[in-house]
N, C-alpha and C positions, 0 to 999 in steps of 0.2 A: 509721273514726270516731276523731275525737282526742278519748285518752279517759285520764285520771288520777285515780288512786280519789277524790282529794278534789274534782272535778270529779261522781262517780257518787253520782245517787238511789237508794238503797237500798228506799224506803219505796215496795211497788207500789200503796198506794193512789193516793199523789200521784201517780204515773207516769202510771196510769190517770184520775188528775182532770185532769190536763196534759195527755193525750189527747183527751179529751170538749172541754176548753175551744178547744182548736186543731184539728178535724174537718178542715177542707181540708188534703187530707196531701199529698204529691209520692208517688205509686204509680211503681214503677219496677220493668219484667222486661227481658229480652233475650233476643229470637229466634236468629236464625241469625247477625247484623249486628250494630251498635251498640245499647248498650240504648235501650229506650223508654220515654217516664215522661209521667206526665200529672199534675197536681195535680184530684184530686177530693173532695167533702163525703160523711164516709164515718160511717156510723152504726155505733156500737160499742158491741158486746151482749157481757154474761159469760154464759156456757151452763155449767152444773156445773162450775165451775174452770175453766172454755177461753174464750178470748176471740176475738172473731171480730169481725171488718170485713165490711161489708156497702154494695152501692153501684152504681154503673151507668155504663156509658161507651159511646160511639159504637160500634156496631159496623164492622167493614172499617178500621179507622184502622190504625197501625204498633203501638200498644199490643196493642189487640184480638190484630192477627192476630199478636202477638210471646208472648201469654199462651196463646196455642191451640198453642204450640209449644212452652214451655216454664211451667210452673206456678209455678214458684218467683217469688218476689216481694219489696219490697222498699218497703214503705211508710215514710215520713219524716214526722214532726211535728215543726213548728218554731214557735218565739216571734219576734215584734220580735228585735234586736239593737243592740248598743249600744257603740259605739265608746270604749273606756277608754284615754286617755292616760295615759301616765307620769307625767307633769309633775305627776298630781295625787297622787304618792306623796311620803313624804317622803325617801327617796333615788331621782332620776326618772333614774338612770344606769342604767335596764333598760328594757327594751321592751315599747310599747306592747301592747294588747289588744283583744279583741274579746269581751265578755259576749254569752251566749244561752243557749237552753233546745234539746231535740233532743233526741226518743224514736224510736228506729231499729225497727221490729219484721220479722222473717222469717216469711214462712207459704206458704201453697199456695193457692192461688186456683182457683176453680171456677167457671162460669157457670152459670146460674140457663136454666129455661126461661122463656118468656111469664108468666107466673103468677107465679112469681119475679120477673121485671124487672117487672111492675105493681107489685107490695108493694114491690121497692126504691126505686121511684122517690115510691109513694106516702111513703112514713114516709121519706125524706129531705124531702119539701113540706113535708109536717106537724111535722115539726119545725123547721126553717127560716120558713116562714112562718105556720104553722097553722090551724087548721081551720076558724077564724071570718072569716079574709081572707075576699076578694073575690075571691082568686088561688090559695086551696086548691086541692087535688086535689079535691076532690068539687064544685068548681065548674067544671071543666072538663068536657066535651065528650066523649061516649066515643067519637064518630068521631074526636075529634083526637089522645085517649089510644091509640087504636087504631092511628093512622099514626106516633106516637112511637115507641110501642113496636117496631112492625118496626126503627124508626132507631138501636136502642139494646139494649143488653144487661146484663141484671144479674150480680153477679158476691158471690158469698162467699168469706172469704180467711180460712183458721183461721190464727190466728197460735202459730208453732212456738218463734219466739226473741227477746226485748225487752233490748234496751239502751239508755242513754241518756247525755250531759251535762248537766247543770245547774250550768252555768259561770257562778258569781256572785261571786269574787273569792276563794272559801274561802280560797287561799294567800296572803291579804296580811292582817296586823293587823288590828285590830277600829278602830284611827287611819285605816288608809287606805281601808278599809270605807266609814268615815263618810265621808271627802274624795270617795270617789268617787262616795257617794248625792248627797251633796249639789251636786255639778260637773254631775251628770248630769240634777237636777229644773233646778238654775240653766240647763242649755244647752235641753233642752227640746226635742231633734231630734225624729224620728221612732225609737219604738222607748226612749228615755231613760226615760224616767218610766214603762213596764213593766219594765222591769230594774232599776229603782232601787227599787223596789215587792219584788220579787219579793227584793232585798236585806235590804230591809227586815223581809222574815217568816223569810228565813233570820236577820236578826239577833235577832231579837224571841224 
C-alpha cells in the first residue's frame, strides 16, 4: 500500500462508513500458484468490537479452491479515482497525481455450511435489492434456491488488520486545494466530482 501519514484516516468510524458505502470489494487469497481475487458484495457486521465480512462465491473456482488451502485473505475497498494535474498547481514543476480512497483489511476466512450460504445470500438480496421487489429472496423459488445453493458457497472473514489511503491532496495548500476541486467539478470525468466531494468535507 502507498501509504503516508498525511494520506492515513485515523478516525475508524469513517473507515468503517467508507466500507459499508463501497461493499463490492476485490477478495484476494493465494493457494499454491498466483493469488486469486474476485471482486464481491460483502455485508459488514460489528460483533463486540470485531468486524466481520460476510458473503458468497462460486464454489470449485481458483478463488474457492485457493481459500480451502490457505485462509488468509486480503479484501480491498476502493472509491472512483481522479486524475490531478500539475498544471493546476501554482508551481506545476512537480508531478502529476492520482486522488482515491482504499481501505485494505486482513482476516481469515471461513466457509459457512448450506444454512450459512442461504442466510449469506439471503441478506446480501435484501439489502441490494429488498424485500418489496418483485426479485427478493422470498420471491424466489425454493427449487431454484435449492440448485443455487449446491452452486455456491458462503463464507465469513473476521477481519484481524485495517489500513487505509485517503488521498485527497492533504500535502498541497488550502490555494491548490481549491484549483483542484474546482479543475475537477469543471472536467467532470468519471470519478472527478466524488473526489472533489470528498475534498470538499475534508476541507469544510
Amino acid at each position: 500500500m502507498y501509504k503516508l501519514p498525511y494520506h492515513t484516516e485515523k478516525d475508524e468510524v469513517k473507515m468503517l462508513a467508507f466500507m459499508k458505502a463501497h461493499p463490492f470489494a476485490m477478495v484476494i487469497g493465494a493457494g499454491d500458484g498466483y493469488p486469486a481475487a474476485s471482486q464481491l458484495p460483502l455485508e459488514i457486521i460489528e460483533e463486540n468490537g470485531n468486524l466481520f465480512f460476510f458473503g458468497h462465491m462460486m464454489k470449485k473456482t481458483s478463488h474457492h479452491l485457493a481459500f480451502e488451502k490457505n485462509e488468509n485473505v486480503l479484501a480491498i475497498f476502493t472509491s472512483p479515482h481522479a486524475y490531478v494535474s500539475a498544471a493546476w498547481y501554482k508551481d506545476p514543476a512537480v508531478g502529476s497525481t492520482v486522488n482515491y480512497i482504499a481501505v485494505h483489511a486482513k482476516g481469515k476466512i471461513k466457509f459457512t455450511d448450506d444454512a450459512g450460504t442461504y442466510e449469506a445470500v439471503r441478506s446480501i438480496t435484501d439489502r441490494h435489492i429488498g424485500k418489496n421487489s418483485p426479485a427478493s429472496f422470498n420471491n424466489l423459488s425454493q427449487e431454484y434456491i435449492n440448485a443455487m445453493i449446491k452452486a455456491i458457497v458462503g463464507f465469513k472473514i473476521e477481519v484481524v488488520a485495517i489500513d487505509n489511503v485517503f488521498k485527497l491532496s492533504q500535502n498541497r495548500d488550502a490555494e491548490d486545494r481549491q484549483s483542484i476541486i474546482r479543475h475537477l467539478e469543471e472536467r467532470n470525468l468519471a470519478g472527478d466530482v466524488y473526489i472533489a466531494g470528498e475534498m470538499r468535507k475534508l476541507r469544510d
